[in-house]
C-alpha atoms as an extended CHARMM CRD file, in Angstrom:
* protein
*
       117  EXT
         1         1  UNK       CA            -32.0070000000      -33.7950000000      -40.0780000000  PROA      1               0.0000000000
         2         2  UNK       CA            -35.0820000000      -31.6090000000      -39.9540000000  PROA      2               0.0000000000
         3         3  UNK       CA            -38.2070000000      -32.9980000000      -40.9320000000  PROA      3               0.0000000000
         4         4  UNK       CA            -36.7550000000      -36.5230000000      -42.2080000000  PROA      4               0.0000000000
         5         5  UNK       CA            -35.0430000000      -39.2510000000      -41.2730000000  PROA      5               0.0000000000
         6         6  UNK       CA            -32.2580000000      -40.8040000000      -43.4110000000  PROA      6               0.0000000000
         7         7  UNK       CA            -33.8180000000      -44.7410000000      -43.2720000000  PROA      7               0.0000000000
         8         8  UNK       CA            -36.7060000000      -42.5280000000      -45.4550000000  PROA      8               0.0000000000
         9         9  UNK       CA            -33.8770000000      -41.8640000000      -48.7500000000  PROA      9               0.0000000000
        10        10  UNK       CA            -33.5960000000      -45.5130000000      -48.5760000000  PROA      10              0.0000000000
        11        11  UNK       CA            -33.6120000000      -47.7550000000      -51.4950000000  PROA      11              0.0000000000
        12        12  UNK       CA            -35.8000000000      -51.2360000000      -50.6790000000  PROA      12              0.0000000000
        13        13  UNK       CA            -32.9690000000      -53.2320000000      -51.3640000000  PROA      13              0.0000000000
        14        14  UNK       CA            -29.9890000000      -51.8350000000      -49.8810000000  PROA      14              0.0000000000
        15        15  UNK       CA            -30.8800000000      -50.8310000000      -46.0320000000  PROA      15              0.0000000000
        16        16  UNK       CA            -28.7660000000      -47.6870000000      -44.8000000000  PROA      16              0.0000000000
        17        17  UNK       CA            -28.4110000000      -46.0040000000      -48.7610000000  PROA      17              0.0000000000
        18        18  UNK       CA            -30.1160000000      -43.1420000000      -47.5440000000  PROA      18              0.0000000000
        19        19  UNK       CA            -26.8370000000      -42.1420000000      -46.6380000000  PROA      19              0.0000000000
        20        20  UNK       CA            -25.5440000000      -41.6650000000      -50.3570000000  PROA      20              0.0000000000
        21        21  UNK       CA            -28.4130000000      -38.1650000000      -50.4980000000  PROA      21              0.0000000000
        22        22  UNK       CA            -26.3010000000      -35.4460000000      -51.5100000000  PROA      22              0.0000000000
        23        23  UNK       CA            -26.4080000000      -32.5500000000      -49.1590000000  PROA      23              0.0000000000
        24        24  UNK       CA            -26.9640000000      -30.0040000000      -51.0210000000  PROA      24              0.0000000000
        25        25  UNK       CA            -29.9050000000      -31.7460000000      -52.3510000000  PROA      25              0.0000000000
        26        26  UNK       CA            -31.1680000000      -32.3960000000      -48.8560000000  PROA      26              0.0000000000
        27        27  UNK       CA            -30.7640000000      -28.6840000000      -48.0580000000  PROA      27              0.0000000000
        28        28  UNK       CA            -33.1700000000      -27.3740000000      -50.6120000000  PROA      28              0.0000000000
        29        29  UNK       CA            -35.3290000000      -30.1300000000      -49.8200000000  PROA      29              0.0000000000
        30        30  UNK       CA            -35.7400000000      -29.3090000000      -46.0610000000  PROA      30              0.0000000000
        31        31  UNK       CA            -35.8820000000      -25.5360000000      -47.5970000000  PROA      31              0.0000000000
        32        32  UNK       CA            -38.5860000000      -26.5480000000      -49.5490000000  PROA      32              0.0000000000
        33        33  UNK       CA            -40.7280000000      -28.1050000000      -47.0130000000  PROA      33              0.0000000000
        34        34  UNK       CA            -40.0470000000      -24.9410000000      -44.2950000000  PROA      34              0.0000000000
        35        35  UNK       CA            -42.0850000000      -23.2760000000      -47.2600000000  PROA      35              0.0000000000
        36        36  UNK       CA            -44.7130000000      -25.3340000000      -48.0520000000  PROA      36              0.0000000000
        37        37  UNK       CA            -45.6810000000      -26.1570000000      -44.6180000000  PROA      37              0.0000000000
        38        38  UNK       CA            -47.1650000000      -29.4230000000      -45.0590000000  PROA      38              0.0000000000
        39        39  UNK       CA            -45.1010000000      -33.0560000000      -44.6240000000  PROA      39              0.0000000000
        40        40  UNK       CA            -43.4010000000      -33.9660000000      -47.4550000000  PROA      40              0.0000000000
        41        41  UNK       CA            -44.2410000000      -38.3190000000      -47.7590000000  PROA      41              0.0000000000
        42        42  UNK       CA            -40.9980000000      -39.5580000000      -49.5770000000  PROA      42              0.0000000000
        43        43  UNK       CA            -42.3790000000      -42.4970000000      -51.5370000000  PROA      43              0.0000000000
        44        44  UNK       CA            -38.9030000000      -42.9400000000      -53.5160000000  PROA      44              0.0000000000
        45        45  UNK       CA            -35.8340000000      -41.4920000000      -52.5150000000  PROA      45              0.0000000000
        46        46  UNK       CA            -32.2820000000      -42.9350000000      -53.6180000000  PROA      46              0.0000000000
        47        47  UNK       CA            -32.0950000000      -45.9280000000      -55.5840000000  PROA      47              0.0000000000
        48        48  UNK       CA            -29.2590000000      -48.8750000000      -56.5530000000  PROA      48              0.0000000000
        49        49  UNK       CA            -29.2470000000      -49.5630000000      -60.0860000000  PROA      49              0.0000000000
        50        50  UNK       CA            -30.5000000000      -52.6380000000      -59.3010000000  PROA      50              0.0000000000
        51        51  UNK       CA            -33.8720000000      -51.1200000000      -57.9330000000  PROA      51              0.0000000000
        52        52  UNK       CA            -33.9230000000      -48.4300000000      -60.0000000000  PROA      52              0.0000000000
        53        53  UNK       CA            -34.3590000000      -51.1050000000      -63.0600000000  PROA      53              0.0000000000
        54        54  UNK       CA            -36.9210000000      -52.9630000000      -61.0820000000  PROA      54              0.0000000000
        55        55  UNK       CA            -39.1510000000      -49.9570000000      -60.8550000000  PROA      55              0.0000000000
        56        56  UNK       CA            -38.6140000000      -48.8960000000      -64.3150000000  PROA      56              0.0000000000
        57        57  UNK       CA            -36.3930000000      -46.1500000000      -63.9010000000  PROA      57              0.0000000000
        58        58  UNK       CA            -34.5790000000      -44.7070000000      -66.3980000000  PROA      58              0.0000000000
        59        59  UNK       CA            -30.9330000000      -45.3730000000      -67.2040000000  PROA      59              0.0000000000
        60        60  UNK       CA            -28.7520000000      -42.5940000000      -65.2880000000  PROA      60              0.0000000000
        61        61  UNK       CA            -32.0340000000      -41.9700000000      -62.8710000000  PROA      61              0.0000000000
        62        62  UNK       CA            -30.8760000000      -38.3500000000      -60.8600000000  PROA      62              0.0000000000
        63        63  UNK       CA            -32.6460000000      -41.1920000000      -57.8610000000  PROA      63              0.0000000000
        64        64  UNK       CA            -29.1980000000      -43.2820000000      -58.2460000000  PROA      64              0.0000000000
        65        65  UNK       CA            -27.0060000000      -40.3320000000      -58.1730000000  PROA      65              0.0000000000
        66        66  UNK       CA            -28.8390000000      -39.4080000000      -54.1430000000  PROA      66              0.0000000000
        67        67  UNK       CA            -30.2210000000      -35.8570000000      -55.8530000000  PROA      67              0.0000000000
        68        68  UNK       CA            -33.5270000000      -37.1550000000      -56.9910000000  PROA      68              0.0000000000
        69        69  UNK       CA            -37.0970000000      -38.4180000000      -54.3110000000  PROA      69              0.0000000000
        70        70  UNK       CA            -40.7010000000      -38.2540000000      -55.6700000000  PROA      70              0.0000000000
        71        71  UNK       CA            -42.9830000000      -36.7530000000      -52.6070000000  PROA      71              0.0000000000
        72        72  UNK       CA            -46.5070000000      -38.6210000000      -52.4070000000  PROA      72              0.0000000000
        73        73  UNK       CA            -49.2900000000      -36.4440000000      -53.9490000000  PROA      73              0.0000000000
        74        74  UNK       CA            -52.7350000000      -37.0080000000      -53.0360000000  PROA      74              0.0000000000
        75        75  UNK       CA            -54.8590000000      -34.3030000000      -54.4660000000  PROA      75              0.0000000000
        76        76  UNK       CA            -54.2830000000      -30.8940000000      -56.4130000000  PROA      76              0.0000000000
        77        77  UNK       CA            -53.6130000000      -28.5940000000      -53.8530000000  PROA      77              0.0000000000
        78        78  UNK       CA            -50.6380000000      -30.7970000000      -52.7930000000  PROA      78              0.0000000000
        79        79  UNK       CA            -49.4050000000      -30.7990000000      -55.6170000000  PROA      79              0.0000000000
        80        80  UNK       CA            -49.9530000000      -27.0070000000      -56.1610000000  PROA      80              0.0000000000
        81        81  UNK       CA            -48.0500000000      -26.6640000000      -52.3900000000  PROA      81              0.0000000000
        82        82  UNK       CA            -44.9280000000      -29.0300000000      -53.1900000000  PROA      82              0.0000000000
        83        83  UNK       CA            -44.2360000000      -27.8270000000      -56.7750000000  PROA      83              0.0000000000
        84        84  UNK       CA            -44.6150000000      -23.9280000000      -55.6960000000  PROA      84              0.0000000000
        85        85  UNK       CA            -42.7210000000      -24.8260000000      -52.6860000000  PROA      85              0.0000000000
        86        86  UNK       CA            -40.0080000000      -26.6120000000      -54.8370000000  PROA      86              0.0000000000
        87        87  UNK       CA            -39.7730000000      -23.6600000000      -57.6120000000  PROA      87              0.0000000000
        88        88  UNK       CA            -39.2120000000      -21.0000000000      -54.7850000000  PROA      88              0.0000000000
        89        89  UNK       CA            -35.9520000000      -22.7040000000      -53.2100000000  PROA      89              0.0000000000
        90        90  UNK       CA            -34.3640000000      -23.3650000000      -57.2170000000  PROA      90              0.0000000000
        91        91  UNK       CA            -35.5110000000      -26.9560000000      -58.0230000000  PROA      91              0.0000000000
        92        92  UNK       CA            -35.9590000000      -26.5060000000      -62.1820000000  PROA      92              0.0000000000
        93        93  UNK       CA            -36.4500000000      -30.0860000000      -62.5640000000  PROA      93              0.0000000000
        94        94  UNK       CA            -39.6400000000      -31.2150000000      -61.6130000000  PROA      94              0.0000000000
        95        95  UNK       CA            -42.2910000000      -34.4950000000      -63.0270000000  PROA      95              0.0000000000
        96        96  UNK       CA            -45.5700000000      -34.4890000000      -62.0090000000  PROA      96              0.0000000000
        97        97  UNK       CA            -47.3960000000      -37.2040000000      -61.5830000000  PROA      97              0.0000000000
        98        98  UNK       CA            -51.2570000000      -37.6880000000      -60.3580000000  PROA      98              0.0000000000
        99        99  UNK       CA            -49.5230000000      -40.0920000000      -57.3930000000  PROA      99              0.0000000000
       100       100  UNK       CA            -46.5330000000      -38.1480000000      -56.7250000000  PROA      100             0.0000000000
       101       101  UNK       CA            -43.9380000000      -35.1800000000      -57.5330000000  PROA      101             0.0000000000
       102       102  UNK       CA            -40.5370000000      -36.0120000000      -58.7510000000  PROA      102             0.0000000000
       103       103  UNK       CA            -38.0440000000      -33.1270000000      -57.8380000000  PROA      103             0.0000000000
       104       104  UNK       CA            -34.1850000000      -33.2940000000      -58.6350000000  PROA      104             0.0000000000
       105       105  UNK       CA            -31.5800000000      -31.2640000000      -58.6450000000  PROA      105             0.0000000000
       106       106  UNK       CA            -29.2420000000      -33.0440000000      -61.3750000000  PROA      106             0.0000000000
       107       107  UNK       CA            -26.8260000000      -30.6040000000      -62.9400000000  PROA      107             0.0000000000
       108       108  UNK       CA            -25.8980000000      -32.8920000000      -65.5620000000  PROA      108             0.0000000000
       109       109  UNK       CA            -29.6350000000      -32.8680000000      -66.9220000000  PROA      109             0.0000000000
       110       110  UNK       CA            -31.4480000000      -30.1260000000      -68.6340000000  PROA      110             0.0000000000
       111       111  UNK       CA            -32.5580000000      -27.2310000000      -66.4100000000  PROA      111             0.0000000000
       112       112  UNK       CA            -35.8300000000      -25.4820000000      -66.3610000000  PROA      112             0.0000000000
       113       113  UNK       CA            -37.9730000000      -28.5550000000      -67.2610000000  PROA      113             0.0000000000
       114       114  UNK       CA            -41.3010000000      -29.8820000000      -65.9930000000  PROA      114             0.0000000000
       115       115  UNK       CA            -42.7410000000      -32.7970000000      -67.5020000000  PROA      115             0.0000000000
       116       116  UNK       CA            -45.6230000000      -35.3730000000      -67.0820000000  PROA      116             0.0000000000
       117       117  UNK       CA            -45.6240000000      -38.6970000000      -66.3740000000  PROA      117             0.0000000000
């Protein structure tokens, strides 16, 4: 896979669950980074329900579903790059964070959002 490695979709607890990434979800994230043009850090990608209540995750997380990863932020113009990047290949669910973006593409969740954490 361009610019990623499945082992990096991995939940902690369950080696090899990178796997369960959807692939059309993967696409627009490799589209994504092709336009921003910087490396995209995965710092959570899919999650077992199991993690995802460890970490606080919400109940029906789009992380546990393999169309959800939040991309490490370190400054503003990262985060200007990655959510710009992310708008221009069709993510409309985006969180922003001051440590990291969350970007999903979760049908069965409101569209057009962008919220704080």
């Amino acid at each position: 896979m361009k610019f990623f490695k499945q082992e990096e979709f991995d939940s902690p607890d369950k080696p090899g669950s990178g796997a369960k990434m959807k692939p059309h979800f993967l696409k627009m994230l490799i589209a994504a980074r092709e336009q921003a043009k910087i490396p995209f850090i995965i710092t959570s990608g899919y999650r077992t329900r199991a993690h995802n209540k460890r970490v606080g995750g919400v109940n029906g997380s789009s992380h546990t579903k393999g169309v959800a990863v939040d991309l490490r932020c370190k400054d503003s113009k990262t985060r200007s790059i990655i959510i710009n990047a992310a708008i221009a290949v069709g993510f409309t669910r985006i969180g922003i964070s001051d440590r990291f973006i969350h970007i999903d593409a979760d049908d069965q969740k409101v569209q057009n959002v962008i919220w704080m954490y």
